[in-house]
N, C-alpha and C positions, 0 to 999 in steps of 0.2 A: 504494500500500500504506500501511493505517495506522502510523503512528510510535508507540513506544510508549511511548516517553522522555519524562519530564515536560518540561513545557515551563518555562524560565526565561528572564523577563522584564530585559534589562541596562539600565540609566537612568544615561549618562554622556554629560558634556559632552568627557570625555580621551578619545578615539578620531579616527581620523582621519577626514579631509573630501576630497571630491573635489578641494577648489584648496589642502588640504596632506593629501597622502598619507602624511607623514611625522609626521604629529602624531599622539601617544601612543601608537607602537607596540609599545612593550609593552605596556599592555590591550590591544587586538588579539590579541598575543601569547597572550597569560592565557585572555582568554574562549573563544579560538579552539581553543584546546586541551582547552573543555568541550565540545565538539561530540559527541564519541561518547557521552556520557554525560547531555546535556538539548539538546531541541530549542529551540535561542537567536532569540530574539528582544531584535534592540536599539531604543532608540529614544535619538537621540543631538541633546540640545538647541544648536543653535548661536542666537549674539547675533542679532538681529533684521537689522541692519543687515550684518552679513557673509550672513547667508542672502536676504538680498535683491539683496545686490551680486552674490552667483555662484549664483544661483537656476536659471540656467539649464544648471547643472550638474549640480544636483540631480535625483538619480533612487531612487525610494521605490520599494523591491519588497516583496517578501512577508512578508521576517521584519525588515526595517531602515529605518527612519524617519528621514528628521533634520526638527527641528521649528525652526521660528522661535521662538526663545524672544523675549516683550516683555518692558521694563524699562527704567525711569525712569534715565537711565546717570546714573552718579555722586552721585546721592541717592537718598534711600529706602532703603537697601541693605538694609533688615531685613527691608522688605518682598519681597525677591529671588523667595525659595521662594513666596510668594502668586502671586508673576508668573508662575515654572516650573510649578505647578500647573495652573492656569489656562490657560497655552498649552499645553500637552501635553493635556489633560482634551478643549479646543475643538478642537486639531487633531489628535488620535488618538484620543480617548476610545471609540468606537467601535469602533476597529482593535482597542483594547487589550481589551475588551469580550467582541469576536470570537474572540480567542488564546488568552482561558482558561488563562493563566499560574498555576502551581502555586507561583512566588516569584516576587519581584522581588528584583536586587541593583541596587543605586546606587553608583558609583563616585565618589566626589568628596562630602566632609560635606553644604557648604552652597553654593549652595540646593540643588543635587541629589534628594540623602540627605532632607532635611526633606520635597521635595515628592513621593519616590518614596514615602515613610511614609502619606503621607494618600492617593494613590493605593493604594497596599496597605490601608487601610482602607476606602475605596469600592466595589473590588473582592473586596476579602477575598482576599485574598493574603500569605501567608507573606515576610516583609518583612528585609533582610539588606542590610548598607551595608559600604562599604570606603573607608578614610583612607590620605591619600598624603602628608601634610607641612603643605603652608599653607593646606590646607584650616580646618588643626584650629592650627596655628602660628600664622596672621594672622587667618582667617577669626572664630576665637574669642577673640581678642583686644575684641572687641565683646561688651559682657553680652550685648544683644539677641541675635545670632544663636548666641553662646553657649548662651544657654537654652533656643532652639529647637531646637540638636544635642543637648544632653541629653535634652530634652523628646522629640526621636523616638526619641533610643537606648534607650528605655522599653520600646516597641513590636518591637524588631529580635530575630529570632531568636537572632542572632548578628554578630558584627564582627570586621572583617579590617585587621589593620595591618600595613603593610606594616614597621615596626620597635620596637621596645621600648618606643624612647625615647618614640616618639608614644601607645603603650600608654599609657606612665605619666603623660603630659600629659590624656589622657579620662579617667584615672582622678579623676585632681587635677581636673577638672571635676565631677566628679560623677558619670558614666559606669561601669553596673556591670562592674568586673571581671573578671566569671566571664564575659563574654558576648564579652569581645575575644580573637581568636587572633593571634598573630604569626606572618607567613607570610609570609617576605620571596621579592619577586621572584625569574625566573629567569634564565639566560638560553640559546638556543640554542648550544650548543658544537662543534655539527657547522656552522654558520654560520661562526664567529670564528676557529674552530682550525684559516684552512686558510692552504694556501701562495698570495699575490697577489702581483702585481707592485708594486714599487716606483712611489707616485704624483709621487711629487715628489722631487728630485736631491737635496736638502741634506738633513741630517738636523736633524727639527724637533721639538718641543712642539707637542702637539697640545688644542683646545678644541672641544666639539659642544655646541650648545646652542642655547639663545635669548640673544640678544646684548640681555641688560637689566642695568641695574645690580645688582640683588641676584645676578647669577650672579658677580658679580667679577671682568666683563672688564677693569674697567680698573685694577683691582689685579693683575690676571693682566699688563696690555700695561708696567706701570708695573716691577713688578717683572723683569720679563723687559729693561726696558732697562739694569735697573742691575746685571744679570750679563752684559750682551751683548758689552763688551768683552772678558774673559775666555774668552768661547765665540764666536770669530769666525765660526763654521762652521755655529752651528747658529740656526736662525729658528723663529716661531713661526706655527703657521696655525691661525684661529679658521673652525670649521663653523658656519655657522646665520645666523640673519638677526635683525636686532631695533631696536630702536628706539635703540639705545647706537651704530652702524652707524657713521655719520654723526661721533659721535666718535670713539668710538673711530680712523676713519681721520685725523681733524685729529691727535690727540693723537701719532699716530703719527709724522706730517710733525715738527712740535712735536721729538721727540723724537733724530729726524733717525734712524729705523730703516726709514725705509720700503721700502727694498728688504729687509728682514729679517723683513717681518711681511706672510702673504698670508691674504687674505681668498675663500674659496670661496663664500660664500654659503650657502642651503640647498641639502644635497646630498642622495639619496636613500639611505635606511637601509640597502639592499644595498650602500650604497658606502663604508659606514663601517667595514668588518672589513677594505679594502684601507688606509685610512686609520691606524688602529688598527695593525696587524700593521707597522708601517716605523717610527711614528712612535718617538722616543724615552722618552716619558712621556704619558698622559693627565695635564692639570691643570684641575682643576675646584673652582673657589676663592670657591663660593656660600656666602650669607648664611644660609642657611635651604634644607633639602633634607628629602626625608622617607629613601627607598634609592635615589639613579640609577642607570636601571641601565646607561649607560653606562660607569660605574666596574666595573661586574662586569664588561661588555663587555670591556674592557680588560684585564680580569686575563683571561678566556678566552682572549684574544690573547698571553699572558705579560706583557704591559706593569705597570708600573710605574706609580704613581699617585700625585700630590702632591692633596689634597683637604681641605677642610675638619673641624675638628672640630666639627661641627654635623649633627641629627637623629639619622639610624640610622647616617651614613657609620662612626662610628667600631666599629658592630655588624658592621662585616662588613669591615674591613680591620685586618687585623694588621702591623703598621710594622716587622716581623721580617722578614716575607714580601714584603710589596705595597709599599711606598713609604712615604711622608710624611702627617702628619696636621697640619695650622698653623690658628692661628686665624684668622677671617673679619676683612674688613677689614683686611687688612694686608697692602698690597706688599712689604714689605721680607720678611717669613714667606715669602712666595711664590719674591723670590730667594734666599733663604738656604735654601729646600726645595730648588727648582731646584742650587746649590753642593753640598748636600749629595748629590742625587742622583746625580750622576758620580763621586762620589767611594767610592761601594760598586760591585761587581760583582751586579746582580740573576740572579736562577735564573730563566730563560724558565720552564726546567719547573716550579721549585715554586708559582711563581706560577700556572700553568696550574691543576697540582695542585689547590694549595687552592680554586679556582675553583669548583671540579668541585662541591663542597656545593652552591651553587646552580645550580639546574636547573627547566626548567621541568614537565619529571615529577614531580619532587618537588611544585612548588608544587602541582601540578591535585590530586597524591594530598590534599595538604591542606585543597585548598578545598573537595572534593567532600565529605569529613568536615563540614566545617564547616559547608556547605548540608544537609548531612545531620542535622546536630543542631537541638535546640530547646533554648536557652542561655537562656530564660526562666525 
């Protein structure tokens, strides 16, 4: 039977991959919940060299691509979007041809967003990008690729921030305006708000992430040891895997905590609402963030949350309700959040409560507006 739904075209590197099922599932989350209302087609560019490494995992159906993207690693960078172009154009140009997409949305500015633009002009397609922090944080930190995110935000029906703060950063570029909506993530609540079992015996601080230095694991492991005599009882466990790994466990020995600090690895995303619901506080003590939405995650769970005062975090946490806001860069912020945090009695409920504003019905109701308008 024919479909009658327009069809919308998604061009994101953030979604997950068959060898990390866990990577950016919230888009997933988001696009996934446009289904009743456009027939989706994604086309999702991974590095050249990891789509080679696990190629043999790789399985292309009807409406989902993933592309090898080429690119000169660690020079050229301006030229990025020439490269995403070009590999997407040689290895689906066709596919894309055949699908007769009514829009394209791009998730991620640069190169994404620039090469999804010029695809939407070879095709003539109705063209819509969406900003998530260091895209438009680091990425624009460069005139050159600076000018090319303006230079396609020209073209874009419309733009999605996912926080204010990032709003008023493409404005300060140049960036019209009228044409950005702020439409902060959601999250599921019938997911987070349920009863699990206890994963782990002590009561701990809880970290999900990528284990890199801008998330502030090791402001997070630094700080946490110079409250740790005080709190005998309670330890800290970091979620996720990264490149900091490796330190992070020396510094730990170093420190003489290492039975006080456990390291899970990457865990699967259904396993993080049993993590979440026991643990004593989410602490997430990045450099630079656009909304995680593991922080909503956490208030769904009623938890408490020590987190950075940087991007959108401080848009959507109130230090009445949800926890601690400190600056980045700083252990000592981090144990002195942690001290301060046992020292209140948090509302599981009001924290739940206030949680409830974001949702992912809300967002979809927002976005499908937004796909709906022409902000030209």
């Amino acid at each position: 039977m024919k479909c009658n739904k327009d069809k919308l075209l998604i061009i994101t590197n953030l979604y997950p991959l068959p060898w990390e099922p866990n990577r950016a599932t919230f888009n997933r989350q988001q696009f996934e919940n446009l289904a009743q209302d456009y027939e989706l087609d994604f086309l999702i560019p991974v590095a050249f060299n990891d789509w080679f490494k696990n190629r043999k995992q790789v399985t292309q159906t009807a409406n989902k691509r993933f592309i090898p993207y080429f690119f000169t690693p660690k020079i050229g960078r301006r030229f990025y979007a020439v490269f995403m172009f070009f590999s997407i154009l040689f290895h689906s140009g066709f596919w894309i041809k055949q699908r007769k997409a009514k829009k394209i949305l791009a998730s991620w500015a640069y190169p994404d967003a620039v090469a999804a633009n010029w695809l939407s002009k070879l095709f003539s397609i109705d063209f819509y990008f969406k900003v998530h922090g260091s895209d438009i944080d680091i990425q624009c930190k460069n005139k050159s690729r600076a000018k090319q995110v303006v230079n396609m935000s020209k073209n874009a029906k419309g733009i999605l921030s996912v926080s204010q703060a990032l709003a008023n950063k493409m404005i300060t570029l140049g960036i019209n305006a009228n044409k950005i909506e702020v439409i902060y993530n959601g999250v599921d609540h019938h997911k987070f708000n349920v009863q699990t079992q206890r994963p782990y015996k002590n009561h701990y601080l809880f970290f999900v992430g990528n284990l890199k230095h801008d998330k502030g694991v090791m402001e997070l492991l630094t700080g946490f040891a110079q409250i740790s005599q005080q709190h005998p009882d309670l330890h800290l466990v970091y979620a996720g895997n990264g490149v900091m790994m490796a330190s992070l466990q020396s510094q730990t020995a170093q420190l003489k905590i290492t039975d006080r600090v456990k390291f899970l690895g990457n865990i699967n995303h259904g396993d993080v609402p049993q993590w979440l619901n026991h643990c004593q506080a989410l602490v997430l003590p990045s450099y630079h963030e656009g909304v995680p939405n593991v922080l909503l995650e956490a208030m769904a769970c009623g938890k408490p949350v020590i987190a950075t005062n940087v991007g959108g975090i401080p848009e959507i946490i109130d230090e009445s309700i949800c926890g601690h806001l400190i600056p980045p860069e700083n252990s000592q912020a981090v144990a002195s959040a942690i001290t301060a945090l046992f020292e209140k009695n948090w509302s599981e409920v009001a924290i739940k409560q206030y949680s409830q504003q974001y949702s992912w019905e809300r967002n979809k109701k927002q976005l499908i507006n937004l796909l709906s308008a022409d902000k030209n």
